[in-house]
Every structure is written in structure tokens, then in C-alpha cells.
C-alpha positions as CSV (number, residue, x, y, z in Angstrom):
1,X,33.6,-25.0,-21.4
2,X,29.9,-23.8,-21.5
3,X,29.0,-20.6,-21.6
4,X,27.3,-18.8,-18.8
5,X,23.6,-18.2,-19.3
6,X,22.4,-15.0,-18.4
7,X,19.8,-14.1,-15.8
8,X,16.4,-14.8,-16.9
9,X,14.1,-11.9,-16.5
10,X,11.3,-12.8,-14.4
11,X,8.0,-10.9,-14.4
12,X,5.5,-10.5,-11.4
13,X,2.0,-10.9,-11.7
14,X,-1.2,-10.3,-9.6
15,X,-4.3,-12.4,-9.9
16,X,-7.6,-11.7,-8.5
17,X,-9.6,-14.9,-7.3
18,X,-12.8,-15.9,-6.4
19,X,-13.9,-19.0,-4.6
20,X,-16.6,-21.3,-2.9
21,X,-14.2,-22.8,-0.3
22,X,-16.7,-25.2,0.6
23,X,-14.9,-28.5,-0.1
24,X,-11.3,-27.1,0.8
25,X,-9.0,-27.3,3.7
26,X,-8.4,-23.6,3.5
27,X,-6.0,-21.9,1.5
28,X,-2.7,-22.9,2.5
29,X,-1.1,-26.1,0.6
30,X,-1.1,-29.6,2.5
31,X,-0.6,-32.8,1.8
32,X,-3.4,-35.2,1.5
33,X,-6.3,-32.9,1.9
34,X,-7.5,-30.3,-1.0
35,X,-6.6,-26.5,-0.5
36,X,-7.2,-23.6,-3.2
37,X,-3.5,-22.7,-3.2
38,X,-2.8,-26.3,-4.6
39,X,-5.6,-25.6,-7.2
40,X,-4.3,-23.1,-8.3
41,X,-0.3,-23.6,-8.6
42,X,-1.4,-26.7,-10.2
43,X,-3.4,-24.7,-12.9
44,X,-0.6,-22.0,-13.4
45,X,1.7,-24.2,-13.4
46,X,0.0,-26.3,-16.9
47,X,0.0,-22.5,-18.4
48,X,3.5,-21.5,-17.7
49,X,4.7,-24.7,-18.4
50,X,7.3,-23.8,-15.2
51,X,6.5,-24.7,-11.8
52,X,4.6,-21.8,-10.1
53,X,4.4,-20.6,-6.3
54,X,1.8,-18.4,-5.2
55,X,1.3,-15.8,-2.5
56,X,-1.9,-14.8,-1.0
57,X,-3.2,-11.5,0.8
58,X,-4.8,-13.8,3.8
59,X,-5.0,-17.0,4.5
60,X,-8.4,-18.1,4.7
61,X,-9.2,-21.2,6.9
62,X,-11.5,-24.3,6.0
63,X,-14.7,-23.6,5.0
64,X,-14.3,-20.3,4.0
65,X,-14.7,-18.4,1.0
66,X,-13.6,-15.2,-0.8
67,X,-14.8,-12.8,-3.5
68,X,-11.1,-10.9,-3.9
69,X,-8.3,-12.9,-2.7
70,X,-5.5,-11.5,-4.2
71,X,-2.4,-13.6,-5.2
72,X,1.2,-12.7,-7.0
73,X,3.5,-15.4,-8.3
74,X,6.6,-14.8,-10.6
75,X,7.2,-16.5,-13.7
76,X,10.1,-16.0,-16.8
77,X,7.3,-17.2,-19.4
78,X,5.0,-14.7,-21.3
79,X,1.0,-15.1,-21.8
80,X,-1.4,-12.6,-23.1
81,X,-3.9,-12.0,-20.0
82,X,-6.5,-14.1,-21.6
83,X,-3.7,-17.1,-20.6
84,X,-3.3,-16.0,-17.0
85,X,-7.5,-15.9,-17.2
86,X,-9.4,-17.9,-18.8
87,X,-6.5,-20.6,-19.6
88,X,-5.9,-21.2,-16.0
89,X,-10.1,-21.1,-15.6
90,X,-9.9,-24.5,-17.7
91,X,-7.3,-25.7,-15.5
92,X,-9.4,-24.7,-12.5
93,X,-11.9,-26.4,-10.1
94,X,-15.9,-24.8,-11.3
95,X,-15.8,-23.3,-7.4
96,X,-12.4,-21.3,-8.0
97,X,-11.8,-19.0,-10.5
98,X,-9.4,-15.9,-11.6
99,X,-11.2,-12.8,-11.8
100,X,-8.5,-10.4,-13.6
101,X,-5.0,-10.4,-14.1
102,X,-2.2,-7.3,-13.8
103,X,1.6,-6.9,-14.1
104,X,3.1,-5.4,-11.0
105,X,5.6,-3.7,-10.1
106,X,8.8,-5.9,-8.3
107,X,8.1,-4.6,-5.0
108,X,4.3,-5.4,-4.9
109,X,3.6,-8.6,-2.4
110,X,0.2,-9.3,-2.2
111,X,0.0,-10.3,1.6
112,X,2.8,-7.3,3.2
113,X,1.8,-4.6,0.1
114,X,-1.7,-4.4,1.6
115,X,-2.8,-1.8,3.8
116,X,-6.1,-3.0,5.0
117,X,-8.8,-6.7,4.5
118,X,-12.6,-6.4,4.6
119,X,-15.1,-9.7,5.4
120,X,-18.1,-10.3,5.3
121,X,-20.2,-12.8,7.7
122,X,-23.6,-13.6,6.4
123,X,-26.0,-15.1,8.6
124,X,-29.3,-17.0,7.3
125,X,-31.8,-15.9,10.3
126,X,-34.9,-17.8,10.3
127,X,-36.3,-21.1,12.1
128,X,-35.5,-23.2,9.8
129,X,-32.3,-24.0,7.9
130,X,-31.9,-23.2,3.9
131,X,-31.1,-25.4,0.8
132,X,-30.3,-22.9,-1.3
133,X,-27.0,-21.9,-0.6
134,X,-26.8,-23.7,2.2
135,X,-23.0,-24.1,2.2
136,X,-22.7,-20.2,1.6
137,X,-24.3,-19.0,4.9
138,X,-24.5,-19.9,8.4
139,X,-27.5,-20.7,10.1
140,X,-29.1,-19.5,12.9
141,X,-32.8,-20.5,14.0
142,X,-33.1,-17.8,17.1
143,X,-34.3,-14.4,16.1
144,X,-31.8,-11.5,16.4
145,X,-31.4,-8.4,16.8
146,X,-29.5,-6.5,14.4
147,X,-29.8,-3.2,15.5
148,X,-28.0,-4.6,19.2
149,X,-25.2,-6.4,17.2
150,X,-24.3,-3.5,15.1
151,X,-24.5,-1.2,18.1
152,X,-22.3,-3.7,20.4
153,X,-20.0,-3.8,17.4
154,X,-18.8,-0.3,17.7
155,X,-16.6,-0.3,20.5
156,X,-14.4,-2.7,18.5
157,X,-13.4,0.5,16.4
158,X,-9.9,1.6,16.8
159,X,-6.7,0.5,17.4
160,X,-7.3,-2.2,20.1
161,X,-6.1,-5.1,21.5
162,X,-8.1,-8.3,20.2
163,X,-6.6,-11.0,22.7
164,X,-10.2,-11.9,23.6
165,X,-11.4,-12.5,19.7
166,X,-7.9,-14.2,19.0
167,X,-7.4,-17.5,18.6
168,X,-5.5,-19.9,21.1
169,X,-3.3,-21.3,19.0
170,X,-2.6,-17.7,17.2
171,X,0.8,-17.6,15.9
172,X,1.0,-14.1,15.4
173,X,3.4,-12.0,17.4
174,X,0.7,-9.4,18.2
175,X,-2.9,-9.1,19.6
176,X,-3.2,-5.7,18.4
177,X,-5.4,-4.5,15.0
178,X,-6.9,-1.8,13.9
179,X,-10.2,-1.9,12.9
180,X,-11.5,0.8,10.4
181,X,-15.8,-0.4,10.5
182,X,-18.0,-2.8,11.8
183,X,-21.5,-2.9,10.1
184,X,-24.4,-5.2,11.1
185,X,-27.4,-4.6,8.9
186,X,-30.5,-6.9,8.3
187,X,-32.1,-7.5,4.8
188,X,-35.4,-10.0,5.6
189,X,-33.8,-12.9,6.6
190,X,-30.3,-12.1,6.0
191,X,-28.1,-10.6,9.2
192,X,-24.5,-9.1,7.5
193,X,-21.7,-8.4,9.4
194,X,-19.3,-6.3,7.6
195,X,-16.0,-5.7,9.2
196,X,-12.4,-4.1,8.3
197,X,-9.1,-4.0,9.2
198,X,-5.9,-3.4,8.7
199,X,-5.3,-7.2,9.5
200,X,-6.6,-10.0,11.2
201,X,-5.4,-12.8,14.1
202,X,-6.8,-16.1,13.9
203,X,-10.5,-16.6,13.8
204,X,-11.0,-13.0,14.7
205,X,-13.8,-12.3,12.3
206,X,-15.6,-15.9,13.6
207,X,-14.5,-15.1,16.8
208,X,-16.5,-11.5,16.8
209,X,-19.5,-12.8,14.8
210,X,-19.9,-15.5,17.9
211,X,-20.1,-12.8,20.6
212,X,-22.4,-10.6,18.5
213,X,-24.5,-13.5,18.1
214,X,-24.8,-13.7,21.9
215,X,-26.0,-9.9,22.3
216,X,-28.5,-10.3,19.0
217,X,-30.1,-13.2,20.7
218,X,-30.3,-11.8,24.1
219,X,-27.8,-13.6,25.9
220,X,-26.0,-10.7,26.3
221,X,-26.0,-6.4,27.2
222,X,-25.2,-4.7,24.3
223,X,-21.7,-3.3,26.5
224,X,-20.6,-6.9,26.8
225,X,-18.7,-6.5,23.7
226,X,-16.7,-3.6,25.2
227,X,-16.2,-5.4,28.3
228,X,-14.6,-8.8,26.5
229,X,-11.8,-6.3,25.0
230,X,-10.6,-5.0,28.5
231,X,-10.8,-8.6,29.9
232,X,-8.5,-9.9,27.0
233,X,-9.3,-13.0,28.2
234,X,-10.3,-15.5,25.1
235,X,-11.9,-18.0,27.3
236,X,-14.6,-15.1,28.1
237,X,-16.2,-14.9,24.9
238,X,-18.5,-17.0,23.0
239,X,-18.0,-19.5,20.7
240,X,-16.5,-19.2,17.3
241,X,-19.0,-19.0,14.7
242,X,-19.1,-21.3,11.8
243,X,-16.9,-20.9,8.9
244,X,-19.8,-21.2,6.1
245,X,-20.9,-17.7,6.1
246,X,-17.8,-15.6,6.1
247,X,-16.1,-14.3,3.3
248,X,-13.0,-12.4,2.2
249,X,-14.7,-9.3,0.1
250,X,-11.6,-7.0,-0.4
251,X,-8.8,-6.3,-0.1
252,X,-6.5,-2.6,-0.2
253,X,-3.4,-1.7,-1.4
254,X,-1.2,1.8,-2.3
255,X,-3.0,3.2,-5.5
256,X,0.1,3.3,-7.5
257,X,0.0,-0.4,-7.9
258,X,-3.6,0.1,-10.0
259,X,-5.0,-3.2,-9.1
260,X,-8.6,-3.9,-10.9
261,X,-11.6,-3.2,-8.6
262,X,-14.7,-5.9,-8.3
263,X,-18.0,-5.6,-6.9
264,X,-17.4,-7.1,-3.3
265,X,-20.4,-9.0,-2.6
266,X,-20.9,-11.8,-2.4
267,X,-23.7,-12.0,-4.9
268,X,-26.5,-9.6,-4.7
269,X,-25.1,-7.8,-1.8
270,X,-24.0,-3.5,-2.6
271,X,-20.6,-1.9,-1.7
């Protein structure tokens, strides 16, 4: 009769990523289409030598990128950090890659351990489109007003409920966020919208960016914003904007876990 094995003792780790999620389908696995998440169990999985599953802070959609996404997965093999780094890097597509590596503690989860998510939207605003980092920003050829957006923006402050800024098709029990800032600032050609929150419903970044769009050019009084919350009525609002220029920039979590800190970007862009 064979002996019983015991337990194996399974340690949880946190990964910091960073990707261009230009050529992906999001980040949640699929068949037949390329997502990050795929990427990367695919790449931990060579370096454990074990299959790996990987859980994310948010799920970012098609198109859409991300300076500090943070993931956890378990695994009952040990690597120095330079494995769970640079090893998987080899492993990896050139547009994701792991920024740092940490041992947590059992109860960390990096989607329900964090308390808030920051993104940022960045808007190339000038008559006629970019090469350079075309893929990395969204377009837009009208002038705007940046001073209107950021000024419309406030209203969204608070505890609200975000039914008009939600997507249809929203599976989330709850409307409801909270959200902490909203900054819209201008540098030459470059409109940012900077936004957080303790979490998000679908497309509610896009969908916010699309309105303020609509009051930068004009379209719309800068108390239109303020007026699609009390509507909560999706079909009110503007369109969503593209997914090219958004980005997930940060992410927070309980200070006892001691997760690494990055510059948030993207690029040249300050805290």
C-alpha cells in the first residue's frame, strides 16, 4: 500500500506587469484569439515547470494597456526573483513584460486585496493624426478645451451612481463607485485624463473620456456631465472613446502587503 504524500506547501506570489495591449483581445484568456493572461501563464508555466493560473487586479478590455497590472498566482516550485523576472521576460511577448516580483502573504488577492485603481486616458489633440505612437494614444483632430473637461469632471467626485458611464452589457451587480480624482490637464498636444477609483464598471473610464470629449469640443455645457449622473440613463451620454489611449497606471493595496512601487506613467508623463 502506498504511502500518503503529504501536502505540498504552496507559495503565493505577486508580479507587477507592464504591457502594450495593442495586438491583444484584452486580458482575460480565450480561445482562438491572443490575450495577455494566456502570455503570461504560458511563460510561468515554462519557469515553474507546473501549470500556472494567474489572477489580475482588473481586467482590461481590447486594446488597452497598462503600466502596473498586478497579478498573483500560486506555485509549490522555488525560483530566485531573477526566475519569476527576467526568466519569464524570455518567455514573454517584447510588448509584455514583468516589472518586479514579491512573496505575499496567503490572504493577498490581487483583484479583492485592492482598495482603489487609477487610469490614465491620453489623447493626441492636433489636426492631424500621429505615427509615432500611434497605437498608444487616441486621436482627436478638434481642438479642446481642457480647462472645460477637467472642470466638467468634478462633479464625478464621490460616491456616485455611474449607471450612465456603465456599460450595457455590465455584469456587475452594482452601478455605484467611488471616485477619489478626476484630472484633465494639457501638455502641447497632449490632453490627459487621470482618473481614480475604488473600482470600475465596464467601459467607465472610455465611457467618461467620451462625454468629456463632448464638453472640450463644445458640444456640450460644462454641467452636462453633472446632469448625465442624475439621468442614469446610458443611452444619454456620448460615445465610448477608443481603447488606444487608456491605460491602467496603478493600482493600491493595504501597506502591510509592501508591494514594490513604479513610476506610473506611461512614459514621460510625472506622478
Amino acid at each position: 500500500m502506498l504511502e500518503k504524500q503529504p501536502p505540498l506547501s504552496m507559495a503565493k506570489i505577486a508580479l507587477g506587469i507592464e504591457y502594450d495591449g495593442s495586438h491583444y483581445y484584452g486580458w482575460q484568456r480565450q480561445q482562438q484569439v491572443k490575450s495577455i493572461q494566456a502570455c503570461l501563464e504560458f511563460a510561468l508555466t515554462k519557469v515553474a515547470n507546473e501549470s500556472i493560473h494567474v489572477y489580475c487586479a482588473g481586467r482590461t478590455d481590447a486594446g488597452v494597456h497598462a503600466t502596473s497590472q498586478v497579478i498573483h498566482f500560486e506555485t509549490s516550485v522555488t525560483r530566485k526573483d531573477s526566475a519569476w523576472t527576467m526568466g519569464v521576460n524570455s518567455y514573454l511577448p517584447s510588448d509584455i513584460a514583468v516589472q518586479w516580483c514579491k512573496i505575499v502573504e496567503p490572504d493577498f488577492h490581487a483583484r479583492f486585496s485592492a482598495t482603489a485603481r487609477r487610469y490614465r486616458y491620453i489623447i493626441f489633440n492636433q489636426r492631424l493624426r500621429p505615427a509615432i505612437l500611434a497605437a498608444g494614444v487616441t486621436h482627436y483632430h478638434a481642438p479642446l478645451d481642457a480647462e472645460k473637461m477637467h472642470l466638467a469632471a468634478q462633479a464625478l467626485i464621490g460616491e456616485q451612481d455611474f449607471t450612465s458611464f456603465r456599460a450595457i452589457q455590465c455584469q456587475s451587480k452594482s452601478p455605484w463607485r467611488n471616485i477619489k480624482h478626476v484630472h484633465v490637464n494639457r501638455y502641447c498636444d497632449y490632453i490627459v485624463v487621470d482618473i481614480k477609483a475604488n473600482a470600475f464598471v465596464h467601459h467607465m473610464v472610455r465611457n467618461i473620456v467620451g462625454s468629456l470629449l463632448a464638453v472640450g469640443c463644445g458640444d456640450q455645457d460644462i454641467s452636462w456631465i453633472a446632469e448625465l449622473l442624475t439621468l442614469k440613463d446610458r443611452t444619454k451620454a456620448a460615445a465610448t472613446a477608443k481603447a488606444e489611449g487608456l491605460y491602467l497606471v496603478a493600482v493600491d493595496y493595504p501597506a502591510k502587503y509592501k508591494l514594490p512601487t513604479t513610476i506610473v506613467g506611461p512614459l514621460f508623463l510625472l506622478e
